[in-house]
N, C-alpha and C positions, 0 to 999 in steps of 0.2 A: 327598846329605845330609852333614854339615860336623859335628865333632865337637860342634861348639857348641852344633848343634840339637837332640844326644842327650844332655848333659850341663852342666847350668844350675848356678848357685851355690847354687840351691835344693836341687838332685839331691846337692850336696856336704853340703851342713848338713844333710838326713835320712841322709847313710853316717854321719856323727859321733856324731847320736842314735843309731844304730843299734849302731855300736862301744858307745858308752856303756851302754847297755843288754841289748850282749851277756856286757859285762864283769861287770854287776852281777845276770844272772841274769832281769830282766826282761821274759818272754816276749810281754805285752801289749807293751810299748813297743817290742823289737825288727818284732814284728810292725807296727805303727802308721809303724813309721819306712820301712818297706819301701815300703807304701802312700804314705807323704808327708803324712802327720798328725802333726799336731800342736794344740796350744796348744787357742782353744775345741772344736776338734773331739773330739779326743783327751778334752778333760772330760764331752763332751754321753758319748761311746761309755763313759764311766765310769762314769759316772750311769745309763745303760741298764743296766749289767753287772748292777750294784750294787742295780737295783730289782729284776732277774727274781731276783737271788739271795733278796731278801727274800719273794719270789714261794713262796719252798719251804718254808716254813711251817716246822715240824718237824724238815725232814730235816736236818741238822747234823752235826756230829760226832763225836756221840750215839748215830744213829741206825741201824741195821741199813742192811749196805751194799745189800741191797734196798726197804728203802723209801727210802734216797737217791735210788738209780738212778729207782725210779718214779715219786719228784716232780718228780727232773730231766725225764723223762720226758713228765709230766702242762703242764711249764711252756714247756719247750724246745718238744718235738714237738707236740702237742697243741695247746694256746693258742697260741705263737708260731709254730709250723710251722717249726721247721728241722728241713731234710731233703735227703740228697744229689740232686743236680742229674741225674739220669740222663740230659737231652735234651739238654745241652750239655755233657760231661763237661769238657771240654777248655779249656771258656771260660774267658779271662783272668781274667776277674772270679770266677771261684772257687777265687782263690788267695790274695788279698785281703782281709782280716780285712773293711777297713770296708765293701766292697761286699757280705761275706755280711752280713752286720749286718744290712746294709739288704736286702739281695733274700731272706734268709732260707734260701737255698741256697748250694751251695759243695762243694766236694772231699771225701773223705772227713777229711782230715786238718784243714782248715779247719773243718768244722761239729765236730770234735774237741774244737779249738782251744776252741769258743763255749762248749761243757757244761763244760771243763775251766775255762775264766776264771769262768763263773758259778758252778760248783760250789766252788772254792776260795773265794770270795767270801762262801759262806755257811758255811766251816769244813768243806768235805767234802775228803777227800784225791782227788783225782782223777790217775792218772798216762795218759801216752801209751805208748800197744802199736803200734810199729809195727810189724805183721806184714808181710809182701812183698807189696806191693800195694793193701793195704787198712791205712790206718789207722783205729784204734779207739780206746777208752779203758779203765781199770780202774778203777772206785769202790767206793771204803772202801778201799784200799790193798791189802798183798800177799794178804790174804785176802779180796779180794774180790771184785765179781763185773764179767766182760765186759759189755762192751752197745758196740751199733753206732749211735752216731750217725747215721748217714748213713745208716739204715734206719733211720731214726724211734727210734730205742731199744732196739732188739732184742736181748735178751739173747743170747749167745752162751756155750756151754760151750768148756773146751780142744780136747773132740774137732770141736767145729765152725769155732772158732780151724781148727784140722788141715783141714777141711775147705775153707774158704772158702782156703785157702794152697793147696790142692791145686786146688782148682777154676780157678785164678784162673791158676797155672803151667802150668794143662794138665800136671800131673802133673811139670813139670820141678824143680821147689824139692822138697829132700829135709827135713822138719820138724825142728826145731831148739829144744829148749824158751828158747833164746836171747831167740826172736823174742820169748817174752812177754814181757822185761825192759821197767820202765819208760826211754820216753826221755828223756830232760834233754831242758833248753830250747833247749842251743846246738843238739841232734840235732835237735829237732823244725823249726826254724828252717832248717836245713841243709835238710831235706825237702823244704821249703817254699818254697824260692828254688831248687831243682834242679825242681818241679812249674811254677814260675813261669816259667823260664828255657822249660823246652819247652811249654808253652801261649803263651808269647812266639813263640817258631820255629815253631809249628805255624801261628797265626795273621799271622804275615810279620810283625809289629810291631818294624820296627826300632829304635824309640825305648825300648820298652819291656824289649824284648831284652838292651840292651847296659847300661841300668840294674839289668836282673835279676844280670846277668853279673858286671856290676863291683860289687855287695853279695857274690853270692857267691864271687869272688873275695876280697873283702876280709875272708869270714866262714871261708874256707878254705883260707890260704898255705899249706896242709901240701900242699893238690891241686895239682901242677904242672900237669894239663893243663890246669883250671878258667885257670891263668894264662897257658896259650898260646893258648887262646879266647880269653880278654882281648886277650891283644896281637895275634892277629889281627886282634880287631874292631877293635881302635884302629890298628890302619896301615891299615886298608881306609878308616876314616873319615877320615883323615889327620894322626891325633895320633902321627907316629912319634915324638917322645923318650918318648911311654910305651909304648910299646909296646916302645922299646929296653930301659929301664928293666924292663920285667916279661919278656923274653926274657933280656935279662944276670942278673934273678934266680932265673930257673931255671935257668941255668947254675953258678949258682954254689953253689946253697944245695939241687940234685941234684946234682950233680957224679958222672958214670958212668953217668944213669939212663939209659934211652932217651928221656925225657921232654926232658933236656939236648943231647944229640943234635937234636930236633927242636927246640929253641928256638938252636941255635946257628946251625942250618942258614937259621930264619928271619932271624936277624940277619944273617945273611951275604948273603942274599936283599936283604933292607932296607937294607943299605948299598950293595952293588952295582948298585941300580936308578939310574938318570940319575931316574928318577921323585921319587925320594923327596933327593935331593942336595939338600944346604944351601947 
């Protein structure tokens, strides 16, 4: 397979979208850009958002952050049926905003994502909880209450927060009231293309893989390794000037790290091969 065949002009103008709307905060459109939506699609998935919100009747901004949760609840779970994917956790497609949309299942952090867009929608503060393992949400803001999407709505207290962290580590994650810190968009985003990237490798999808790779590559130049996985995949596929390119930049912009070390070593690799000579 030919880099060409993993990276289309198309694949380029959704990183763009994707920049643009990580810049301005926009978690729906980052998310939609990952996917490769846009334009009528992108409006029809607005317009859905935008009806189940009106779907909530009451619950508002107004409203007690438990009977938010329970119209979320009543409209999400209930009528629409979203709900974590227990038989395929792993599938690609539940990492994918517009395929939970439509299959109604998804990750935990994905069917999140759907309560947190519809709930904002209708004026509810809704933040992301990622706890290690399990993501969640909080409604009605910092005094309000857990609930687990991905369990249909299930309320959750702090000590069961503690619980599901402890169950899930086998005892190795020591609790941290950290974890309940709401996460911004660009974190929730990060999440979300690190879940995508290994449901790609788990499922061999090499097309899929190196698009996941090269988004979150370009959502995380702080990660050096993020860009030594890049440039290996791209001299494997055969695009070595990028791969030069993103090994001379972690050379330069770690400088000492061990991360630098291993990117110099690749470059010296990649020049010394007769394979790769210009």
């Amino acid at each position: 397979m030919h880099i060409k065949e993993l990276w289309s002009d198309e694949d380029a103008l959704a990183l763009r979208r994707f920049q643009d709307a990580t810049l301005t905060g926009s978690l729906i459109d980052a998310l939609l850009a990952i996917d490769g939506s846009a334009g009528h699609e992108r409006s029809l998935i607005e317009a859905n958002l935008q009806q189940w919100a009106r779907s909530l009747g009451d619950a508002t901004a107004d409203a007690d952050p438990l009977d938010q949760a329970a119209a979320l609840t009543r409209v999400l779970a209930d009528e629409l049926g979203f709900v974590g994917d227990t038989a395929d956790y792993y599938a690609v497609e539940n990492c994918s905003l517009r395929d939970v949309l439509e299959r109604r299942r998804g990750m935990p952090i994905m069917v999140s994502c759907v309560w947190k867009l519809v709930g904002e929608r209708a004026g509810i503060t809704i933040d992301g909880v990622p706890l290690p393992g399990h993501f969640i949400i909080r409604v009605g803001g910092a005094d309000g209450v857990y609930v687990d999407p991905f369990s249909q709505g299930a309320l959750l207290s702090v000590p069961e927060c503690k619980r599901v962290v402890r169950e899930l580590s086998d005892d190795g994650v020591r609790w941290d009231d950290r974890f309940l810190n709401a996460a911004s968009a660009h974190d929730i985003v990060d999440r979300v293309l690190r879940n995508l990237s290994n449901s790609c490798a788990e499922a061999g999808n090499a097309t899929a893989l190196y698009r996941a790779v090269r988004f979150h590559a370009t959502h995380r130049p702080d990660l050096p390794e993020i860009q030594i996985v890049l440039g290996r995949m791209s001299e494997h596929f055969g695009d070595t000037a990028y791969a030069r390119a993103l090994f001379s930049g972690v050379m330069e912009r770690f400088e000492g790290s061990p991360e630098a070390l291993i990117a110099a070593q690749h470059l010296e690799d990649l020049e010394s091969s007769p394979k790769w000579a210009n």
